[in-house]
N, CA, C and O atoms as a GROMACS GRO file, in nm:
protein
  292
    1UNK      N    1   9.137   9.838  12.723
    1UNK     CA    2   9.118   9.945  12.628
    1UNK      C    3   9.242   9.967  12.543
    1UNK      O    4   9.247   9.980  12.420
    2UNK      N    5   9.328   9.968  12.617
    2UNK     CA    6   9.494   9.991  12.529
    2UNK      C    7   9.491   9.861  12.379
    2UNK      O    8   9.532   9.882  12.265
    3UNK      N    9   9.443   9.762  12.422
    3UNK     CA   10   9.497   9.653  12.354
    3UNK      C   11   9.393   9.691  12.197
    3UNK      O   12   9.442   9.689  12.085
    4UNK      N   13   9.211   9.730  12.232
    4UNK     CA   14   9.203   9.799  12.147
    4UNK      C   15   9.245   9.951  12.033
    4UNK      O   16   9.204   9.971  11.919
    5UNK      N   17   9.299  10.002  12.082
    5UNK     CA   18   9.362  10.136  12.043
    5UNK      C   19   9.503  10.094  11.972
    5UNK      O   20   9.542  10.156  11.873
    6UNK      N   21   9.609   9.938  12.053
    6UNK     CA   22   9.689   9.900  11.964
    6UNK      C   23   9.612   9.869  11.816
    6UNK      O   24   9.622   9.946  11.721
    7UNK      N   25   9.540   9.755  11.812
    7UNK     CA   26   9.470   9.712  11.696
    7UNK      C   27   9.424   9.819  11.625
    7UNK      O   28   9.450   9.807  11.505
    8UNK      N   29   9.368   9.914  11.651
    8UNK     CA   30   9.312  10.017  11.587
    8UNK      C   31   9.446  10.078  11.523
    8UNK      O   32   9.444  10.086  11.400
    9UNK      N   33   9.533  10.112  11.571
    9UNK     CA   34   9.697  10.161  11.528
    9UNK      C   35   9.716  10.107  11.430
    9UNK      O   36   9.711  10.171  11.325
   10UNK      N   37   9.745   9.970  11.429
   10UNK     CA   38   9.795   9.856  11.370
   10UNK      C   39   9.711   9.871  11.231
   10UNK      O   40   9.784   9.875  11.133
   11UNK      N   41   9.603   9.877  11.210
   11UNK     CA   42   9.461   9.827  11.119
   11UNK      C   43   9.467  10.017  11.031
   11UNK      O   44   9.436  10.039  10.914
   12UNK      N   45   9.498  10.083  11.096
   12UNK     CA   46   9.530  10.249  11.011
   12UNK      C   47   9.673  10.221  10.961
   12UNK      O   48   9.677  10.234  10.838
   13UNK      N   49   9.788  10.188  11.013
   13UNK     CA   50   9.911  10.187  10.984
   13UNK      C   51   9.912  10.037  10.857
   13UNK      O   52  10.000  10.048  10.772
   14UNK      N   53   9.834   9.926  10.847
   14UNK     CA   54   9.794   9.819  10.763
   14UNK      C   55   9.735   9.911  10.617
   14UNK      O   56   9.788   9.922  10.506
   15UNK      N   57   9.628   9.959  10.660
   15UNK     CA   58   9.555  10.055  10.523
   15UNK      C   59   9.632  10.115  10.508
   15UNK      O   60   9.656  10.072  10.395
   16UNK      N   61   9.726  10.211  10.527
   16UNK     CA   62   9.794  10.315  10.463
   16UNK      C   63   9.919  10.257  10.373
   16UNK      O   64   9.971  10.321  10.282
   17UNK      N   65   9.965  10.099  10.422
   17UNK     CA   66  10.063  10.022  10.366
   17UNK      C   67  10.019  10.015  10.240
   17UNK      O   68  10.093  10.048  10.147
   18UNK      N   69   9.862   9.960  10.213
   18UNK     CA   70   9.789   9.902  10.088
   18UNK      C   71   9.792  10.015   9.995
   18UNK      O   72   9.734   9.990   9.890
   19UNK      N   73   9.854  10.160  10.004
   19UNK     CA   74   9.822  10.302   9.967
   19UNK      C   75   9.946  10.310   9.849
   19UNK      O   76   9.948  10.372   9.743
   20UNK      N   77  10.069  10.200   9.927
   20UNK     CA   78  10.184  10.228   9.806
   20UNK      C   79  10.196  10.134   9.757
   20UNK      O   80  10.178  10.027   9.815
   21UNK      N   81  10.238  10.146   9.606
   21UNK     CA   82  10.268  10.069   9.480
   21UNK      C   83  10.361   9.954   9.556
   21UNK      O   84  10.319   9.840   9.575
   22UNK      N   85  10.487   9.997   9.596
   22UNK     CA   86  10.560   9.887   9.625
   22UNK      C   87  10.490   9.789   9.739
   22UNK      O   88  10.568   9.699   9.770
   23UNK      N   89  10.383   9.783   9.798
   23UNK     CA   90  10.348   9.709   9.867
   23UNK      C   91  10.232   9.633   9.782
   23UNK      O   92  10.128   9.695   9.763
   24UNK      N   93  10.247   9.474   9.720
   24UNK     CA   94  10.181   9.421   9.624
   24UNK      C   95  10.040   9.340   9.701
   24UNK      O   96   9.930   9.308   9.655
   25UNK      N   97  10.087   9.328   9.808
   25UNK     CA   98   9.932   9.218   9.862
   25UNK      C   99   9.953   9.278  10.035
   25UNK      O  100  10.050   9.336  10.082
   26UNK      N  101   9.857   9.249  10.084
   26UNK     CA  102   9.799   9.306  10.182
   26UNK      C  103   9.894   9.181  10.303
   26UNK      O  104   9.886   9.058  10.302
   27UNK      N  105   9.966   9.259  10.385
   27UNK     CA  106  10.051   9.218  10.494
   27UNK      C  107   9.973   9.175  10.661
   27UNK      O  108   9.870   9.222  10.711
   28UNK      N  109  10.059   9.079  10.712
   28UNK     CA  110   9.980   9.040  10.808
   28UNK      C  111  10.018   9.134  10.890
   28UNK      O  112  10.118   9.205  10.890
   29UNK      N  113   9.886   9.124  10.996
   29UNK     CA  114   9.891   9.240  11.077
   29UNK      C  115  10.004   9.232  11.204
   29UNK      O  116  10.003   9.318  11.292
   30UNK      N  117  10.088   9.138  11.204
   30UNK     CA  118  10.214   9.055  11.319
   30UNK      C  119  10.317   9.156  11.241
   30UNK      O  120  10.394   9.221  11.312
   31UNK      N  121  10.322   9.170  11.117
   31UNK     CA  122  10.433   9.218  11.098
   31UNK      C  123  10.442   9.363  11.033
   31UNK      O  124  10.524   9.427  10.968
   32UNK      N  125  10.309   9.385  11.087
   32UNK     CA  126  10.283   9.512  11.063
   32UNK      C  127  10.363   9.584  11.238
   32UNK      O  128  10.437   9.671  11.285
   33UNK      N  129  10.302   9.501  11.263
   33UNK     CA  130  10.314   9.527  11.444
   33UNK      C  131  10.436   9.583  11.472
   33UNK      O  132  10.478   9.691  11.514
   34UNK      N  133  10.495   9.444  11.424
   34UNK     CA  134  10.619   9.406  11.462
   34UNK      C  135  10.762   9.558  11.376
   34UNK      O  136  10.870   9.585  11.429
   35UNK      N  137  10.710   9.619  11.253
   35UNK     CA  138  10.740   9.684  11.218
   35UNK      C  139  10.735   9.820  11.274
   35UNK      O  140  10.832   9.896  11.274
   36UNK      N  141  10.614   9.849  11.324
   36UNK     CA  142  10.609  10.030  11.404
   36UNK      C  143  10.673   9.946  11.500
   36UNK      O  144  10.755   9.946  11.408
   37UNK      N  145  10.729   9.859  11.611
   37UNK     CA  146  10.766   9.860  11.729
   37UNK      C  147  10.915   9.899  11.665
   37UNK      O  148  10.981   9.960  11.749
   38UNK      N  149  10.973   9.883  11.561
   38UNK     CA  150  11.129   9.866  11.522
   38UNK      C  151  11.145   9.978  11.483
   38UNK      O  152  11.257  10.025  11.506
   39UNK      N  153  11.063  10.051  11.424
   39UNK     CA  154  11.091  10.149  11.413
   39UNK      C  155  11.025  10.278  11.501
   39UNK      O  156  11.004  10.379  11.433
   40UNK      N  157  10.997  10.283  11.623
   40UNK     CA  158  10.968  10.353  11.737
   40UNK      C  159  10.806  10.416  11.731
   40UNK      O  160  10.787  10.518  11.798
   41UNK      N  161  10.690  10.358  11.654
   41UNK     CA  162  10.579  10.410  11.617
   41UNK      C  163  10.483  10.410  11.750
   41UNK      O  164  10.425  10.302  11.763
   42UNK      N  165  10.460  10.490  11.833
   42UNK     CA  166  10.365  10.500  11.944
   42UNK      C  167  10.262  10.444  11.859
   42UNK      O  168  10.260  10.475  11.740
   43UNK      N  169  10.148  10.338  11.926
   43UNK     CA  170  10.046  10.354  11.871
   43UNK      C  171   9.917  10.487  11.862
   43UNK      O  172   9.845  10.529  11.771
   44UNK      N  173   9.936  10.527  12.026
   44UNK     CA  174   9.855  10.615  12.063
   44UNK      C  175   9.902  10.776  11.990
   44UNK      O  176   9.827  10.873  11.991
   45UNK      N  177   9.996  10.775  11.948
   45UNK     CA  178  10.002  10.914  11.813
   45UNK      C  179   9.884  10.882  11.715
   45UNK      O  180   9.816  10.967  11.657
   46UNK      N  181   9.870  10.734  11.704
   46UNK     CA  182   9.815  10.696  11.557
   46UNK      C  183   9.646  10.720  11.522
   46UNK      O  184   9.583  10.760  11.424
   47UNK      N  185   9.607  10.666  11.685
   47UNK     CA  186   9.477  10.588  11.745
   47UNK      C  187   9.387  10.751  11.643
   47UNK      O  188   9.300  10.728  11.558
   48UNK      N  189   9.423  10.868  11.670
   48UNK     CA  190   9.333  10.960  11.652
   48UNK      C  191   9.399  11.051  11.529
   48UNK      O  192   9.336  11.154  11.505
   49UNK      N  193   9.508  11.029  11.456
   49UNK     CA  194   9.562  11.078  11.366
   49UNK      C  195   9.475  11.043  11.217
   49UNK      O  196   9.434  10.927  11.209
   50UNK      N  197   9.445  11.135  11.099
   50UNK     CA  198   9.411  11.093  10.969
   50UNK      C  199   9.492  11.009  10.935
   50UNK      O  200   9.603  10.976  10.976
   51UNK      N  201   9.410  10.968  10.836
   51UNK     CA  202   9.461  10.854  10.730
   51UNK      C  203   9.563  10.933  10.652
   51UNK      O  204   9.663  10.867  10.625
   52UNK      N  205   9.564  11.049  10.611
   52UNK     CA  206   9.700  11.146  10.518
   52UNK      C  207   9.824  11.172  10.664
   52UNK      O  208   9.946  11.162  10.676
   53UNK      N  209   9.769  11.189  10.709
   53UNK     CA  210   9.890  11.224  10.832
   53UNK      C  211  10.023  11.069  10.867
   53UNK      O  212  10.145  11.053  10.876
   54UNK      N  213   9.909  10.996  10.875
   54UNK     CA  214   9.958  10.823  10.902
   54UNK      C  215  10.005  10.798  10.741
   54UNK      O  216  10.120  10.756  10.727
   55UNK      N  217   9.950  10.812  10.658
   55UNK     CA  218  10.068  10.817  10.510
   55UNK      C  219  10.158  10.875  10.476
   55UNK      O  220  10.228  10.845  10.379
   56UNK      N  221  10.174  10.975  10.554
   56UNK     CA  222  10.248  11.129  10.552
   56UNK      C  223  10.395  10.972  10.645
   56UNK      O  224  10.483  10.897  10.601
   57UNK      N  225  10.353  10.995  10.739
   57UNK     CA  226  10.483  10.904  10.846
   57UNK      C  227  10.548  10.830  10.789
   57UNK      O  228  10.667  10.809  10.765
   58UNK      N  229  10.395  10.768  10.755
   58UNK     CA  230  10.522  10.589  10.687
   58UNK      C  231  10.550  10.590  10.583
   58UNK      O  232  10.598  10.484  10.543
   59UNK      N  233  10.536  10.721  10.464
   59UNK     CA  234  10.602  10.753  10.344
   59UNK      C  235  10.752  10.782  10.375
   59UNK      O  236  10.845  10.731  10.312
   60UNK      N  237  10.767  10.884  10.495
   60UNK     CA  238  10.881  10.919  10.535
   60UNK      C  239  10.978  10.800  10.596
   60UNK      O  240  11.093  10.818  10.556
   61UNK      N  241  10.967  10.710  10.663
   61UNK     CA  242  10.989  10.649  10.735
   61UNK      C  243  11.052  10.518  10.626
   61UNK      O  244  11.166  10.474  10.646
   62UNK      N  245  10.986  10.477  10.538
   62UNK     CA  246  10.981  10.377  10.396
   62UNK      C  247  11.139  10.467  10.332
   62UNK      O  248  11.234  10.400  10.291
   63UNK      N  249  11.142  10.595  10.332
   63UNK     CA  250  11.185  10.626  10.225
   63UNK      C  251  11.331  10.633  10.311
   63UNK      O  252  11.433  10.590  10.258
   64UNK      N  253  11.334  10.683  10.428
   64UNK     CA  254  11.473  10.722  10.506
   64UNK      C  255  11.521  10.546  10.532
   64UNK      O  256  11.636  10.524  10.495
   65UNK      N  257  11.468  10.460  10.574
   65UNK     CA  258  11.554  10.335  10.588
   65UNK      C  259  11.451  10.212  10.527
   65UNK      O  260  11.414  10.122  10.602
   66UNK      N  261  11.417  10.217  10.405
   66UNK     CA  262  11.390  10.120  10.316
   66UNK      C  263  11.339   9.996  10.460
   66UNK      O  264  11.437   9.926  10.489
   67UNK      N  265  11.236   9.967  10.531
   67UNK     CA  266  11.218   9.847  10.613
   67UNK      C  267  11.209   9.712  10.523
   67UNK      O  268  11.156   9.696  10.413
   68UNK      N  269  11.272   9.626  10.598
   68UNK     CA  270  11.244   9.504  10.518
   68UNK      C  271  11.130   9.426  10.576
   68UNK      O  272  11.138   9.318  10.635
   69UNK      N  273  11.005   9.511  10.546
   69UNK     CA  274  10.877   9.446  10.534
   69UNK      C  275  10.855   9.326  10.436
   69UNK      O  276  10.779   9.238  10.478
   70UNK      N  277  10.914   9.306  10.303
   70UNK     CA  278  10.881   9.183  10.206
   70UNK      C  279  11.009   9.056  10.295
   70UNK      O  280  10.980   8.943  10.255
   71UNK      N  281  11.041   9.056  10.321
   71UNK     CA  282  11.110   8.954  10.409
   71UNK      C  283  11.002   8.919  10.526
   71UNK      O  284  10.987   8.798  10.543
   72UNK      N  285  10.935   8.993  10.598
   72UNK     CA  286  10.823   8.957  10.695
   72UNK      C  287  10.697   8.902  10.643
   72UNK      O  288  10.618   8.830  10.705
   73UNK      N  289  10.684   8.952  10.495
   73UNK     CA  290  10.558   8.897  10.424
   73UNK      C  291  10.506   8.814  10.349
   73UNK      O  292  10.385   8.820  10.325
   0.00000   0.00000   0.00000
């Protein structure tokens, strides 16, 4: 069950990426992963959180230490 609820994390935290301008094409989901683990993202906060709440995070999160997601993509 966990391993679904990661994916489900992963696949809300993926859509909300596609939400900002600076993100030009749709990222694989490894380094999506690989990104909430670096930067401390429980999945299970995510599993039942809105889609504005989960944009709300990783707006904040983008903006305090710039991730180098286009190097992973």
């Amino acid at each position: 069950m966990q391993c679904y609820q990661y994916l489900a994390a992963v696949t809300v935290v993926a859509n909300a990426f596609e939400a900002f301008p600076e993100i030009r094409h749709k990222l694989p989901l490894n380094a999506i992963a690989d990104w909430m683990a670096e930067n401390n993202i429980d999945p299970e906060d995510l599993v039942f959180a809105s889609a504005s709440e989960v944009r709300t995070k990783i707006a904040i999160l983008i903006q305090q230490n710039q991730p180098h997601i286009r190097i992973a993509a």
